[in-house]
Phi, psi and omega in degrees: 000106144284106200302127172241017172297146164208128156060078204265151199277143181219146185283092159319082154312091161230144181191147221268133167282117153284353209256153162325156145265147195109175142088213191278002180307278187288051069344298178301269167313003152274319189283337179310309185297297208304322187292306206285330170235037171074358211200123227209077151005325177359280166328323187252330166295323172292028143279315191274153220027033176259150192294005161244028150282205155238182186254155171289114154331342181270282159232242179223031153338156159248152218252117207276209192249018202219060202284193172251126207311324153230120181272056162225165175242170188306309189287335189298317151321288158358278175300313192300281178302352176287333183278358215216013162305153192279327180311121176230133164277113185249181199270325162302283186323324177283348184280347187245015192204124190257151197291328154335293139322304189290353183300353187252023173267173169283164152302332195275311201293297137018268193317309221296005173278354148108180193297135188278151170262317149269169158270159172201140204265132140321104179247111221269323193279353163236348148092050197215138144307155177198120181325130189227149168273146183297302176350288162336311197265311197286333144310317161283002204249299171311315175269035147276297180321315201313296165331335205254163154270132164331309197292333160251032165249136170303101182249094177253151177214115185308181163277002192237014139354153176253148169332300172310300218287326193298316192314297219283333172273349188281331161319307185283326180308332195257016187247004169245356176112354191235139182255021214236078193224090153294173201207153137344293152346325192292306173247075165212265158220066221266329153347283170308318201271351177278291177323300170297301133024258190307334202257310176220012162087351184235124159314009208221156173288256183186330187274176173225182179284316162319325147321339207262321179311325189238353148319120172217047165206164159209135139295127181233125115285132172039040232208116227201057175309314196318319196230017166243357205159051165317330176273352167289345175305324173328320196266329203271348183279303168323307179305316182293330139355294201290347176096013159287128180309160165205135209243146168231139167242103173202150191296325186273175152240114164244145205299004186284309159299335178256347130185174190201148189254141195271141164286350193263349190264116168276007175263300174329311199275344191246026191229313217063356162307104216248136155301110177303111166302306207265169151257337214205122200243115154233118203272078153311143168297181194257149175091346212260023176302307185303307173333287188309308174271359169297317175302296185316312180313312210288327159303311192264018180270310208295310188287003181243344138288331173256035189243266182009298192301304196281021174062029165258198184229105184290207186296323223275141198254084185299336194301322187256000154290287189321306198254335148338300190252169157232145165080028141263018170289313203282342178278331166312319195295310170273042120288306197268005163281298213267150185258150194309328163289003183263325177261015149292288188345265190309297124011318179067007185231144163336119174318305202299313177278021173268311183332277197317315174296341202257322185317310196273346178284318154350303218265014189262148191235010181191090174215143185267159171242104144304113188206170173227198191312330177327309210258291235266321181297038163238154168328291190260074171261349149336279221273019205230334180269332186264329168329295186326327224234325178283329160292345155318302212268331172293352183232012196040037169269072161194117192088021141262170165266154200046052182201142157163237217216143212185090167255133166267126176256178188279269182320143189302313147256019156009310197262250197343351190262330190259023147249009160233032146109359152295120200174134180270341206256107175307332196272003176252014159226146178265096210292330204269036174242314187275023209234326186284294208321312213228011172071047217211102160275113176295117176326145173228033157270181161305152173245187150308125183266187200264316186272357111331296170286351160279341151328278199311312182300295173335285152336318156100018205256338167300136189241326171220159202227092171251137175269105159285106181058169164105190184219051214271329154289352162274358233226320197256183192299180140066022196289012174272334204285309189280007169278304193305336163260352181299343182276347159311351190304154163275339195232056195233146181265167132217170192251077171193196193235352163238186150325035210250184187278337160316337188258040180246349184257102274192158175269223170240354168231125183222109191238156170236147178221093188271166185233139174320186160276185184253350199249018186279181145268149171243122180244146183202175196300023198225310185129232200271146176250183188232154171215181206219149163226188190226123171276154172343317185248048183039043152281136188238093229231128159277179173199125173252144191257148175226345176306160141329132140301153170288332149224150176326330208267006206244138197265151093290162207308309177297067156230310184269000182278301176326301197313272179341301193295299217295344160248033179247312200236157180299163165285115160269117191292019178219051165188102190245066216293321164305321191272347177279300176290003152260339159242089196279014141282352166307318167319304168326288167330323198270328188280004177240008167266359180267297195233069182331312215280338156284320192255032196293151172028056189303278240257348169276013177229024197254330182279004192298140153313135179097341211051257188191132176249162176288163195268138187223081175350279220285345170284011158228040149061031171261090152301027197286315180320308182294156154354088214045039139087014160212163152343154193229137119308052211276082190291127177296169180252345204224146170258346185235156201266027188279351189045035140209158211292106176299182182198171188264024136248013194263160182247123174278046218290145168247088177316111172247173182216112158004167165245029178220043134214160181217110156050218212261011210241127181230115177286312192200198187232019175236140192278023246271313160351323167225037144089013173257139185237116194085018202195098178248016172234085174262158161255116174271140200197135185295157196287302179307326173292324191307307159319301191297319184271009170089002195266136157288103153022156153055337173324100166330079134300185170217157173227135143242158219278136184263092170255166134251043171249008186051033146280099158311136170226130196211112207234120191248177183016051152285139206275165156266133212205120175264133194219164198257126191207143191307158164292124171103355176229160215230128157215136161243196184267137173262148351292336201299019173221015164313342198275338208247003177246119160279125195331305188278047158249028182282175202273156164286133165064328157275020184088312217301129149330115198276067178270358170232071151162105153229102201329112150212185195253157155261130172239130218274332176242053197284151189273000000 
């Protein structure tokens, strides 16, 4: 069956959500997907996330070893049922739609034609996908490489790859010459694995699931549980039980932090009686975090001096400063320097509420910090991830149980693909143990990060693009610019299991190679296989499939990594691609012989309930790892992360994402968490802004980009939509408004796209 929708009309809705998250909402938005793809999962969601299961396709959450009887949340449903739709994309759909055309499709109208089924070559001269045999492509696709320099060619990989399949491609990328393997992770939360680096010596967070039992404080920044990590509502609907505080910052109000009804609670669900979440809600300016823990720190230097003069014992744990830390004098000093009127001005909040949030952080003996892209997407979003740490480390709430450092990431194995060696950055793999291993000298420069390669693409200096999963030209800043040169390419592959618009802008050799699902069976001469991901909290999970494939015709990913390395690269008698793809613990087997100190006795623990977590130096308060062998104090150069100046017309746009989407995958078109329906191209904008500029409910507007590189950026017929958000900041939907991030708005010294603070103007009257 082959999807012919295109742009299908929808009744435009808006009106304020009153109801929780969670509750017959998400009941409601799950049967909604399931009626649009006929086909009603059951079986493989009471799968999901269970230890004889798979892991959730979505996001990276962790899955306990006591799970609930259904361990998914609505988007996890979602992604599930998207992968397991009845709808095939066939080599017929492509014989009737030239990729010119489908470039005037929607992202959703795209997925909905449903799963690819063959592979297929770019025929450039008819403008059409046309069926190949897999040989065919993994030869031409090889004797492409052969051609190219190793240095410009792209081994990019989305998240959601299984560990094994992450090992073998980064293996093939570096036995072929390229060090150049972005991830996702590059626009997300590559901020953190820089920050933390530098702040407590471990890239990755510190909590575990077992913290949330003994926690009894949290911090949440910039962080959208509701509709990014739903099943953590669980923990956090307990803590709030328990009477632990929970403090929050963030510029929206979102409805996940403020309550929620358990779908599993039948008292809940037929009461309606919803749990509060937040004790304590502050709608920060976007950007104005470092301000906001600069107060906190600066309430507990004060306040831990005059509970000392009076011969008690304040907050701040000098004992675990002294012997611990390096560089906290210098960072006290610039706290108890800045004044309270420099952090309202930046912040956008009352001194007396940072007091208060900092007092009750005061008075907690086991509290963690949470945070997301809120925190990691900005010009300074480094130095806004070592604050969170510097307010950590000030009370030694890192390395107790139920306290620490809780960065969430998205994508389902995100973290785990750079932990087996996706990674651009040479000093973070260990080249000269796979250089003993596999008999190989591994490229050692630096590589392309993903806003390097659009640069680079921009430059004319990239020669090929192979994509493991993902969307990547919808996904990064500045996509109008870099489709237009992306068709220069000599080369490009992708990897995947629906339609999108990366695989329409094309190279000048171009091949789509779809793959299973994580939720297929998979099979290979060894027989039914296992694959394995690493979770938010460096947990290490199998995970199995059992579905049908969608078609006979369909590769798993290590089956097409092989393909690739074996008409690619010469024969190595110590890399034996065939004998891997027929057993992928033999895969196992190579990753735990690259990185023993994680992976001691992988395959006979990876099936354990709960799994296994990798060993995390800085959760037993070893900081050897870090920057002189202790924890770090890190004074900001800045109170706001935006890395640029305000004005009385500039704007603080925030790129958001829908609870009826994940990262570039649009389930639908109802926003419903925030009353929006039919529609994803609005302006979210505060009552007081609407006034001062004169705009009216529903009104068209368009915002452009405040540069000095003398590019127009331009984002038209946006709805004007009032929503409650600070004066002066702004939000829309990511991707469509990705056209308005210029490549060079990244975070300083880790990359990452700066998508929630992006300077534009609104013209109120656009041409």
């Amino acid at each position: 069956m082959s999807g012919t929708r295109k742009h299908s009309r929808r009744k435009v809705k808006i009106s304020p959500y009153k109801g929780p998250v969670g509750g017959w909402g998400s009941i409601t938005g799950m049967a909604k997907v399931f009626r649009a793809e006929r086909d009603l999962p059951a079986g493989e969601l009471l799968r999901q996330n269970k230890a004889d299961g798979f892991m959730c396709v979505s996001c990276a959450w962790a899955k306990p070893a006591k799970p609930h009887p259904a361990e998914f949340c609505e988007n996890g449903a979602k992604a599930t049922a998207w992968d397991l739709t009845p709808r095939r994309c066939t080599p017929e759909f492509f014989a009737t739609h030239t990729v010119s055309e489908l470039l005037d499709w929607s992202d959703y109208d795209l997925e909905q034609t449903g799963r690819l089924t063959d592979p297929l070559r770019y025929n450039p001269d008819t403008d059409r996908y046309e069926p190949c045999g897999w040989d065919e492509a993994y030869q031409a696709i090889g004797a492409e490489l052969k051609r190219l320099d190793p240095k410009t060619v792209v081994f990019y990989a989305s998240g959601r790859a299984a560990l094994e399949t992450s090992y073998m491609y980064a293996l093939l990328a570096r036995m072929y010459g390229s060090q150049n393997l972005p991830d996702s992770s590059n626009m997300c939360h590559e901020s953190t694995s820089v920050g933390l680096k530098q702040s407590v010596g471990a890239p990755v967070g510190t909590v575990v699931l077992d913290d949330f039992e003994a926690t009894d404080c949290m911090l949440f920044f910039g962080q959208n549980v509701g509709s990014n990590s739903p099943r953590m509502l669980h923990l956090l609907q307990d803590a709030s039980k328990r009477g632990a505080p929970i403090i929050t910052f963030n510029p929206l109000k979102e409805r996940g932090l403020e309550r929620f009804v358990n779908p599993q609670s039948p008292f809940q669900m037929l009461s309606g009686q919803a749990t509060p979440i937040s004790s304590e809600y502050h709608q920060l300016r976007a950007g104005g975090d470092i301000a906001v823990i600069t107060g906190l720190c600066k309430w507990l230097i004060e306040e831990d001096d005059r509970q000392r003069a009076a011969g008690g014992v304040g907050p701040i744990d000098h004992a675990f400063i002294a012997e611990l830390t390096h560089g906290y004098d210098a960072f006290a000093a610039f706290c108890r320097a800045t004044s309270w009127a420099d952090i309202e001005r930046e912040s956008g909040l009352a001194a007396d509420d940072i007091r208060h949030a900092a007092a009750t952080y005061a008075g907690s003996t086991a509290a963690m910090a949470v945070y997301g892209m809120g925190i990691t997407q900005h010009v300074l979003g480094v130095q806004a991830v070592r604050m969170i740490c510097n307010l950590m480390l000030m009370r030694g709430m890192i390395g107790r149980r139920g306290a620490g450092l809780c960065p969430v990431r998205g994508h389902s194995n995100v973290q785990g693909q750079r932990t087996v060696g996706i990674s651009e950055k040479p000093e973070l793999v260990p080249l000269d143990k796979l250089k003993e291993q596999f008999g190989f000298e591994p490229p050692r420069y630096h590589g392309m990060a993903t806003v390097d390669v659009c640069e680079g693409v921009l430059a004319g200096t990239v020669g090929g693009f192979i994509g493991l999963g993902g969307n990547f030209l919808r996904a990064i800043p500045d996509s109008p610019r870099v489709e237009e040169a992306w068709r220069q390419l000599p080369l490009t592959v992708q990897i995947a299991t629906k339609l999108n618009r990366s695989h329409l802008i094309n190279g000048r050799v171009a091949y789509l190679l779809p793959c299973l699902s994580r939720i297929e069976r998979d099979v290979q001469a060894g027989g039914p296989q296992t694959v394995s991901t690493e979770d938010s909290t460096s947990c290490i999970h199998a995970s199995f499939g059992d579905r049908a494939p969608a078609s006979h015709n369909l590769r798993s990913e290590p089956a097409i990594v092989a393909g690739i390395a074996k008409a690619t690269l010469a024969p190595n008698p110590k890399v034996d691609w065939d004998a891997w793809l027929g057993d992928y613990g033999r895969v196992r087997e190579a990753i735990e012989e690259t990185y023993p100190q994680w992976f001691e006795g992988y395959n006979a623990r990876f099936h354990d309930p709960g799994g296994f977590h990798r060993p995390n130096k800085a959760r037993n308060r070893d900081f050897s790892d870090a920057p002189g062998g202790k924890a770090n104090f890190v004074t900001p150069t800045a109170l706001s992360a935006t890395g640029f100046a305000d004005g009385p017309d500039i704007f603080r746009l925030m790129t958001l994402r829908s609870n009826d989407q994940f990262n570039t995958t649009v389930y639908g078109y109802d926003d419903r968490l925030r009353g929006i329906s039919g529609t994803r191209e609005v302006l979210l904008i505060s009552a007081a802004d609407m006034a001062r500029l004169g705009l009216e409910e529903g009104r068209k507007v368009a915002l452009v980009t405040v540069s000095s590189d003398n590019v127009e950026r331009i984002k038209r017929d946006l709805r004007v939509t009032r929503y409650d958000l600070p004066q002066g900041c702004l939000g829309a939907y990511y991707p469509e408004c990705n056209l308005l991030i210029p490549v060079s708005h990244c975070a300083e010294e880790s990359k990452t796209p700066a998508a929630k603070t992006v300077p534009v103007r609104i013209l109120v009257d656009p041409a």
